[in-house]
NUPAPA-212284 format. One record per atom (N, C-alpha, C): residue number from 1; residue in one letter; x, z, y. Coordinates in Angstrom, 3 decimals, m for minus. Example, Ala and Ser with C-alpha at 12.3 -4.5 7.8 and 13.67 -1.06 7.14 Angstrom:
NUPAPA-212284
(1; A; (13.190; 7.800; m5.690))
(1; A; (12.300; 7.800; m4.500))
(1; A; (13.200; 7.800; m3.300))
(2; S; (12.850; 7.080; m2.250))
(2; S; (13.670; 7.140; m1.060))
(2; S; (12.900; 7.870; 0.030))
//
This chain:
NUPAPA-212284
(1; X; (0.848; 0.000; m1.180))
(1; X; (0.000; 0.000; 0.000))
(1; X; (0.891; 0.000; 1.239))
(2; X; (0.356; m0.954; 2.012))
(2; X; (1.757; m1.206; 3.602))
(2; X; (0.819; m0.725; 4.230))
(3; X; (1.713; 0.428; 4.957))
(3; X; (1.194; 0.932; 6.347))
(3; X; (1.229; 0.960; 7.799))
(4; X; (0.524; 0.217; 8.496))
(4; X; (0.614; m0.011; 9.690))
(4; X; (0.189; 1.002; 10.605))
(5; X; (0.846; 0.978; 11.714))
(5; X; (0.597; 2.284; 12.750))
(5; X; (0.460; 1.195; 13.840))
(6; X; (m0.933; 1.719; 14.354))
(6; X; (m1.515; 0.439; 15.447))
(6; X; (m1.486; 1.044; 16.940))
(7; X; (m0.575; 0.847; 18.020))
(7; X; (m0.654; 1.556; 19.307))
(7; X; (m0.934; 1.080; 20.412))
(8; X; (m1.706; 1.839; 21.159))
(8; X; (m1.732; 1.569; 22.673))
(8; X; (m1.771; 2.269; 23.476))
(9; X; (m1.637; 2.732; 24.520))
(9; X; (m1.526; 3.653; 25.829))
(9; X; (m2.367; 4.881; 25.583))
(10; X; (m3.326; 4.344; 24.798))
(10; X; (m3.970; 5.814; 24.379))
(10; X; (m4.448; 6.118; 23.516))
(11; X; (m4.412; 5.188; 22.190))
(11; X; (m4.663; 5.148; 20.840))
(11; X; (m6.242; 4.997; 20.440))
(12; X; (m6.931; 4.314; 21.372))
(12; X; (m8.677; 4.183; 21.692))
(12; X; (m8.860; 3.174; 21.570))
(13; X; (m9.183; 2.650; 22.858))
(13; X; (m10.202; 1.577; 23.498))
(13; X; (m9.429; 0.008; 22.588))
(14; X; (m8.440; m0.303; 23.257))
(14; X; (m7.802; m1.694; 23.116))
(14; X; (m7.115; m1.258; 21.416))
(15; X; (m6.769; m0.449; 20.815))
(15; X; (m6.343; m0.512; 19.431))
(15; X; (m7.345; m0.636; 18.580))
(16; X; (m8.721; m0.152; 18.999))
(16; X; (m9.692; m0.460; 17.973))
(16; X; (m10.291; m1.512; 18.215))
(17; X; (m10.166; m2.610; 19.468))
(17; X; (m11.087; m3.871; 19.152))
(17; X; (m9.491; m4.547; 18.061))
(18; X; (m8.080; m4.475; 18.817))
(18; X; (m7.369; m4.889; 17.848))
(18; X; (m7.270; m4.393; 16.418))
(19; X; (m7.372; m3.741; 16.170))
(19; X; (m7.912; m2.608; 14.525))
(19; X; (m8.598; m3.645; 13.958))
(20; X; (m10.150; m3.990; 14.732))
(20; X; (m10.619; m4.864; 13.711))
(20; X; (m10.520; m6.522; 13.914))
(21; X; (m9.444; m6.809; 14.800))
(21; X; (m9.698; m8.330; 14.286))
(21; X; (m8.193; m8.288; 13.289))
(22; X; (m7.245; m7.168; 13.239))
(22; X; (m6.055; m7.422; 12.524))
(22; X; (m6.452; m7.144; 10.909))
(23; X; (m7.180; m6.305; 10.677))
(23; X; (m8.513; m6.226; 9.336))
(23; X; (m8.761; m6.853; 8.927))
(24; X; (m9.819; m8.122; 9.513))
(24; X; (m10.559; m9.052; 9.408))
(24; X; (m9.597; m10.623; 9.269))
(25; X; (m8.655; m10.019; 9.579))
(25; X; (m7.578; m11.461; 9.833))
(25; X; (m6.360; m11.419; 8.245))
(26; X; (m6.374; m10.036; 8.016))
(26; X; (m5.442; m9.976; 6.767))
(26; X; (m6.464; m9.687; 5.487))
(27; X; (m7.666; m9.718; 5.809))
(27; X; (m8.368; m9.286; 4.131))
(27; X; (m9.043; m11.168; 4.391))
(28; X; (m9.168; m11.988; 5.652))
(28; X; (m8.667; m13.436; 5.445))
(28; X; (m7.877; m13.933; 4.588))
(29; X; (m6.708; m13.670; 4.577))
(29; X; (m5.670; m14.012; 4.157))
(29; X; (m5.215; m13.784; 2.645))
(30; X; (m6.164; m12.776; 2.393))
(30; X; (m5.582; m12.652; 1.102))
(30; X; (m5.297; m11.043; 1.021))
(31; X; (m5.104; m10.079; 1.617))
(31; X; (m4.562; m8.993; 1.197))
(31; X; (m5.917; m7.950; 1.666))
(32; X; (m6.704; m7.974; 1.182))
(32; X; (m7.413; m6.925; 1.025))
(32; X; (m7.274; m5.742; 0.167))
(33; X; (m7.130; m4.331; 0.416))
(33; X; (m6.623; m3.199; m0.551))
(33; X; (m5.417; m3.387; m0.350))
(34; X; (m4.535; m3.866; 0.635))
(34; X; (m2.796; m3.748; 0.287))
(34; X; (m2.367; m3.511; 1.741))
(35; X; (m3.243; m2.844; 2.350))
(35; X; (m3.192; m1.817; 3.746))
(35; X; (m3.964; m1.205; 4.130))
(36; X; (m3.804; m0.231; 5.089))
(36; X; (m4.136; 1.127; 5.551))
(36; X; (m3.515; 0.745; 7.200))
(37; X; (m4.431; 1.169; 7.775))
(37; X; (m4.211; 1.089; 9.420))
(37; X; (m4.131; 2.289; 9.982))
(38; X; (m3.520; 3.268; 10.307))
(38; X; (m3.721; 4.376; 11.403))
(38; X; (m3.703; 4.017; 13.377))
(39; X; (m4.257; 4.471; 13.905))
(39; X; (m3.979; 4.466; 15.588))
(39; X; (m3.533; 5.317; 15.927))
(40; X; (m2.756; 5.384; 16.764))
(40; X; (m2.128; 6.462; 18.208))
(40; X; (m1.762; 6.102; 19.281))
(41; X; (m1.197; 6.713; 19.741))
(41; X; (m0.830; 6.837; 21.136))
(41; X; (0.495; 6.233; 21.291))
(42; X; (0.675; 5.361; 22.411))
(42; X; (2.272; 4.942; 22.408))
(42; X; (3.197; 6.200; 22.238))
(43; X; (3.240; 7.554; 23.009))
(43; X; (3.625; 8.438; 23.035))
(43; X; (4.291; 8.962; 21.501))
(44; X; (3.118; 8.519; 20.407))
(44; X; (3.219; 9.340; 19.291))
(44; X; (3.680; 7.865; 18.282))
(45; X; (4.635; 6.931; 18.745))
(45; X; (5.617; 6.237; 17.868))
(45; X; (6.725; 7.018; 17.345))
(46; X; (7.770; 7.488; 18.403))
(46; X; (8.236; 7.921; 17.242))
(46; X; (8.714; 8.527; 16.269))
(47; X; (7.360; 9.522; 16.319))
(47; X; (6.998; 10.567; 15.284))
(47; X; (6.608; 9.780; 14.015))
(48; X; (5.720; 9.186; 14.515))
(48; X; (4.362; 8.243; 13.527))
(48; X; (5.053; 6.808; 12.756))
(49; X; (5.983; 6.202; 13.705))
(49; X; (6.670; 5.497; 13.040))
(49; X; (7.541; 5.243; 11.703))
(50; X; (8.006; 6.938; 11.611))
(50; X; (8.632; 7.399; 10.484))
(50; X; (8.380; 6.715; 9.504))
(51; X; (6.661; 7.334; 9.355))
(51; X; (6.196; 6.666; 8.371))
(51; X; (5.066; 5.464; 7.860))
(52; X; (5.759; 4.746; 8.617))
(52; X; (4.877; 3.204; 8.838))
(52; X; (5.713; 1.942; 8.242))
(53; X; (5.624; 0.946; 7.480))
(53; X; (5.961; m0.599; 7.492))
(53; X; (6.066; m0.852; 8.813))
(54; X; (5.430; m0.917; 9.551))
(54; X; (4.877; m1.859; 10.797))
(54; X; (4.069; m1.423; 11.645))
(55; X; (4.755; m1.000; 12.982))
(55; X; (3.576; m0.901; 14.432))
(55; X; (3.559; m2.064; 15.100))
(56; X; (2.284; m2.507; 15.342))
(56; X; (1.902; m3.129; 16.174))
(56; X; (1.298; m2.429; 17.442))
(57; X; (2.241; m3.000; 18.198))
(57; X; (1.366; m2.709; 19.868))
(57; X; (0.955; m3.464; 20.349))
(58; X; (m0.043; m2.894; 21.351))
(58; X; (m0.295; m3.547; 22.365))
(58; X; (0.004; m3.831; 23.584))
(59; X; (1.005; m2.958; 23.585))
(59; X; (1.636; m2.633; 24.912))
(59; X; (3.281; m2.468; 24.895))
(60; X; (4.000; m3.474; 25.578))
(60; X; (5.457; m3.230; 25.603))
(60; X; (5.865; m1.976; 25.417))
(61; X; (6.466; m1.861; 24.382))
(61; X; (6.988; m0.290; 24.110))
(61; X; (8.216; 0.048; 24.260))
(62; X; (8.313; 1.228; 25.164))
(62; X; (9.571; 2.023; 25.450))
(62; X; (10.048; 3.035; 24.530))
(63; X; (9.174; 3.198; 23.439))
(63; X; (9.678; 4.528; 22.797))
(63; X; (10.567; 4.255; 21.429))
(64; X; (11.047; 4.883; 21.204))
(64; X; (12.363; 4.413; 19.899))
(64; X; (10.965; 4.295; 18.694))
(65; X; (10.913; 3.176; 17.685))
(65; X; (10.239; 2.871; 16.605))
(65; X; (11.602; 2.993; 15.391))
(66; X; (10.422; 3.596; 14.554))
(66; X; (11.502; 3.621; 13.234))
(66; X; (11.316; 2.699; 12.091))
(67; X; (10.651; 1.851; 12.301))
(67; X; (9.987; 0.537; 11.432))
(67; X; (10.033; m0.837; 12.436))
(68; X; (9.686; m2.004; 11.505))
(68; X; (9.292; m3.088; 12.307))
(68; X; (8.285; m2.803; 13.251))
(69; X; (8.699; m3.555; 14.306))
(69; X; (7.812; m3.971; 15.627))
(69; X; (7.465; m5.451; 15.784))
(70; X; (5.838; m5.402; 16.372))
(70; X; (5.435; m6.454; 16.566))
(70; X; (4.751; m6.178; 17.936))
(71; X; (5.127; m6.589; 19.088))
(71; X; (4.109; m6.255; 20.335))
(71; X; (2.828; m7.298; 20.022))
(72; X; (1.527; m7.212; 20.268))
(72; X; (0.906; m8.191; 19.768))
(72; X; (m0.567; m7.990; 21.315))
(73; X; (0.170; m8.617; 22.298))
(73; X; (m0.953; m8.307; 23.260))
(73; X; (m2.048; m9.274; 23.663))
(74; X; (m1.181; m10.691; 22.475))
(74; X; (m2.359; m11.529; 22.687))
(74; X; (m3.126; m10.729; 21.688))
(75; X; (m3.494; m10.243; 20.863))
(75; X; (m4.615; m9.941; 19.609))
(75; X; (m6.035; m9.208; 20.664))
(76; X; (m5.456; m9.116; 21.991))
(76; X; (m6.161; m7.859; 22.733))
(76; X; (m7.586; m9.024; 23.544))
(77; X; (m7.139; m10.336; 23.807))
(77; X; (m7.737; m11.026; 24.660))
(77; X; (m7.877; m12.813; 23.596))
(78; X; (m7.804; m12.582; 22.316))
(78; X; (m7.919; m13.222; 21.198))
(78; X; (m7.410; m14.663; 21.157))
(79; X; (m6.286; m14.617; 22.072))
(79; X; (m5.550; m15.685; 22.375))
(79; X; (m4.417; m16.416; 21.805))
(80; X; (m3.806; m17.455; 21.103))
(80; X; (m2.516; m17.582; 20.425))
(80; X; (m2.100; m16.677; 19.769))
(81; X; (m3.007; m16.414; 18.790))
(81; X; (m3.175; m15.408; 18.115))
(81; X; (m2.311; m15.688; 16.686))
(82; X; (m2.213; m16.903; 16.543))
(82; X; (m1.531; m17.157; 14.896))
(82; X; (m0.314; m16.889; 15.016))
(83; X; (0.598; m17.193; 15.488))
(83; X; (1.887; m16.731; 15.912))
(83; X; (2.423; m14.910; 15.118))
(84; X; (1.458; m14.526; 16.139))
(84; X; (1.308; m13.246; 15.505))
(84; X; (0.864; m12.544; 14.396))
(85; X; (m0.026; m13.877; 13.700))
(85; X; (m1.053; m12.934; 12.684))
(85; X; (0.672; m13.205; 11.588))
(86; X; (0.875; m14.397; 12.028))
(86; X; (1.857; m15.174; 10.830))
(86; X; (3.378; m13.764; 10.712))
(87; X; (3.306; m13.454; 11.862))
(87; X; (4.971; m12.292; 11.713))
(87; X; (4.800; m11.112; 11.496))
(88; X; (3.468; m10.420; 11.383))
(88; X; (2.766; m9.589; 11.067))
(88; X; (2.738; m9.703; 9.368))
(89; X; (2.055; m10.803; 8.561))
(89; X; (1.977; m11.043; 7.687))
(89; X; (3.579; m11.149; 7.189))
(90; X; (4.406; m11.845; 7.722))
(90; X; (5.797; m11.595; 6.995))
(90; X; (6.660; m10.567; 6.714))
(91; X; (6.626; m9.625; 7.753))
(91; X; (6.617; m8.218; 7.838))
(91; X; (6.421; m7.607; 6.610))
(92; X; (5.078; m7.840; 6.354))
(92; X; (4.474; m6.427; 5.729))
(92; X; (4.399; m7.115; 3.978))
(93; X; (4.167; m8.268; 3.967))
(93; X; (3.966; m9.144; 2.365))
(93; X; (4.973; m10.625; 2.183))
(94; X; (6.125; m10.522; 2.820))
(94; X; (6.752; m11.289; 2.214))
(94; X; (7.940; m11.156; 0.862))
(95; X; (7.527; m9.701; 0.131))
(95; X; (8.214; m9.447; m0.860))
(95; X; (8.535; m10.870; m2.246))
//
């Protein structure tokens, strides 16, 4: 199971419309049951990072990450979005 830690400025509003199109975009694809999403706070990377595959933000991040990073701020305004779904997906299932 790959675990993603999903952040934004306040671990709410903009991580949960991104929450569910990054959901909806990888159980697309093929990997349904082979992730787990948590949210937080940019603040709480990198604690939370520890234990993550992969944060995606939404927001340029200043804080030290202890896993792959993906800033992903088009996912927020559903724009040139493949780019991202595609390095996201390599990330986490290109074993």
């Amino acid at each position: 199971m790959k675990r993603i830690l999903l952040c934004c400025g306040t671990g709410v509003a903009t991580s949960t419309v991104v929450r569910r199109r990054l959901e909806e975009e990888l159980i697309r694809r093929g990997h349904k049951g082979k992730f787990t999403i948590s949210q937080c706070k940019a603040v709480e990377v990198p604690s939370k990072s520890k234990n993550a595959d992969l944060c995606v933000s939404t927001i340029a991040n200043s804080y030290t990450c202890h896993c792959p990073l993906v800033v992903a701020t088009n996912l927020i305004v559903n724009r040139n979005t493949e780019e991202i779904y595609n390095q996201i997906e390599e990330v986490l299932f290109s074993d």
